[in-house]
C-alpha positions as CSV (number, residue, x, y, z in Angstrom):
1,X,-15.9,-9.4,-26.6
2,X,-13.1,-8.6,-24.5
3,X,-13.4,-11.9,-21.7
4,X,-13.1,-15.5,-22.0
5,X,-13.8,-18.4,-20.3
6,X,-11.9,-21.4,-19.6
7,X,-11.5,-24.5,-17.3
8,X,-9.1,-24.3,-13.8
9,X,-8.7,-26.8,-11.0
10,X,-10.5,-26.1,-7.9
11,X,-7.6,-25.3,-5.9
12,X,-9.8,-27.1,-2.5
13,X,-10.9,-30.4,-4.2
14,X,-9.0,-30.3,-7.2
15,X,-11.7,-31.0,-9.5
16,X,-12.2,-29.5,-13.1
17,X,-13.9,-25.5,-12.4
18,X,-15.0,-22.5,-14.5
19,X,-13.2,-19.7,-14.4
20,X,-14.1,-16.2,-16.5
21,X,-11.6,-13.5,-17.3
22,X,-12.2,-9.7,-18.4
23,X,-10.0,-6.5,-18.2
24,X,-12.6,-4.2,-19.0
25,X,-13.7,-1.5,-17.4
26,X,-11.2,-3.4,-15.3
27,X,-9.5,-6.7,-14.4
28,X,-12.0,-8.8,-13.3
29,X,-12.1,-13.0,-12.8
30,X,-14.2,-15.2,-11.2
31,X,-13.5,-18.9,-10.5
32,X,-16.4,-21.4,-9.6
33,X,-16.2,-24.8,-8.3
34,X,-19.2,-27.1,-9.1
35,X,-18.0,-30.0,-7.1
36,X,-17.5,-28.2,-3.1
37,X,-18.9,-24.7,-3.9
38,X,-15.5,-22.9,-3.2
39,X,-15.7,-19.8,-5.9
40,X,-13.3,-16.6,-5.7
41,X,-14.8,-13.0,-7.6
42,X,-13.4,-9.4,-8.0
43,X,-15.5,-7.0,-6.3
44,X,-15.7,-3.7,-5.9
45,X,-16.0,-1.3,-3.2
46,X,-15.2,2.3,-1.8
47,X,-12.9,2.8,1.5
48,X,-14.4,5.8,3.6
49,X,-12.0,9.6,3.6
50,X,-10.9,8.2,7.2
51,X,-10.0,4.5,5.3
52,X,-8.3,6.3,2.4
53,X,-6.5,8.7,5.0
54,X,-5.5,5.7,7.4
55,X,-4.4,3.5,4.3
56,X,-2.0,6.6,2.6
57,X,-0.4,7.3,5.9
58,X,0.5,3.2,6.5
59,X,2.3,3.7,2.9
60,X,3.7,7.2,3.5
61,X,3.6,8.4,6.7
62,X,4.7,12.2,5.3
63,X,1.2,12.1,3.1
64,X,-1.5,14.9,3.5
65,X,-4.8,13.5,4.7
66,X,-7.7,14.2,1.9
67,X,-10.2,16.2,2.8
68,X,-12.8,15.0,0.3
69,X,-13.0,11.5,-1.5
70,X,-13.3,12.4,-5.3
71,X,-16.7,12.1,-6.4
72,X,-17.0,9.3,-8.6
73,X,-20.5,9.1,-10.2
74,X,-21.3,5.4,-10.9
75,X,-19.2,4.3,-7.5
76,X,-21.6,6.7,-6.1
77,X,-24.6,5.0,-7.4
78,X,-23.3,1.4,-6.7
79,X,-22.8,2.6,-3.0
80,X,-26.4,3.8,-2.6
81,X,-27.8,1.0,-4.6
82,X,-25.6,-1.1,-1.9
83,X,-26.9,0.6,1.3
84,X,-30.3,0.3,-0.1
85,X,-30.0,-3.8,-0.7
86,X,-28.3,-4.1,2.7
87,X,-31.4,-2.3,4.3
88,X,-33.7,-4.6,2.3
89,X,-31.7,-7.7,3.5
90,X,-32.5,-6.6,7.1
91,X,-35.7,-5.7,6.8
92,X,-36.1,-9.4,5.6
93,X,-34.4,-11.0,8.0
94,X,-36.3,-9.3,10.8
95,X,-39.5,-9.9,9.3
96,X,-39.3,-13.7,9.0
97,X,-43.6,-13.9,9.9
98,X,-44.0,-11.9,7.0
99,X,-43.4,-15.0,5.0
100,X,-42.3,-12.8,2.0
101,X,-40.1,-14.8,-0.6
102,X,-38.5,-13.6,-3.6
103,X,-41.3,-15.0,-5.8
104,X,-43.9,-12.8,-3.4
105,X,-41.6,-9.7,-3.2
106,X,-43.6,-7.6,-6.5
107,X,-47.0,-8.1,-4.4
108,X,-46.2,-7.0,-1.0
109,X,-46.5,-3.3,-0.8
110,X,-45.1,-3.2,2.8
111,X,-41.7,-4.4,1.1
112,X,-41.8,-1.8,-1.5
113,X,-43.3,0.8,0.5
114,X,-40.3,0.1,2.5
115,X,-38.1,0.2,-0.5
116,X,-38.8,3.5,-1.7
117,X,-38.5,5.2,1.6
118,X,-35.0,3.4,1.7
119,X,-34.6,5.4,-1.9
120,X,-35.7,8.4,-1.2
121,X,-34.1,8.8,2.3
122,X,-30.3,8.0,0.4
123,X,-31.2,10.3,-1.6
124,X,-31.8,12.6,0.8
125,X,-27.8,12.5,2.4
């Protein structure tokens, strides 16, 4: 097992937290304060080609812009996954009289009728 686990102090109330270190596939540590909630995470994400152009020209302003991101297969599939989730989300939000909760979500076939068009229409890019 690569991580470990260990006690911190909530840097906002200063009571006794868990924190959780890994370095694999990269460093990663999350911090989680029982007392007032305040927690901290890695995450992980994917600027856009304009981003990545914009961010290498405010280091080096003699850089080349890209003209293609690298593909990167399971960033990729995160991504879509992401979009997908983020779509969801909405779709729940703006259907609040569909009284769907989580508990409900593997009965409603609107919600995964709606969920599989999502799929297939990333997909589809």
């Amino acid at each position: 097992m690569s991580g470990n686990s260990y006690d911190s102090v909530c840097t906002e109330c200063e009571s006794e937290m868990y924190s959780y270190s890994d370095h694999k596939p990269y460093e990663y540590t999350v911090h989680e304060c029982l007392e007032c909630g305040w927690y901290t995470t890695t995450m992980e994400g994917r600027y856009t080609l304009e981003e990545v152009n914009e961010l290498r020209y405010e280091i080096d302003e003699d850089s080349k812009p890209l003209k293609e991101l690298k593909k990167i297969d399971f960033v990729e599939r995160k991504t879509q996954e992401r979009k997908i989730l983020d779509k969801v989300k909405d779709w729940l939000d703006n259907n609040i009289e569909a009284d769907i909760t989580v508990d409900l979500i593997e009965d409603n076939k609107q919600l995964l009728k709606f969920i599989k068009e999502q799929e297939l229409s990333e997909t589809n890019l």
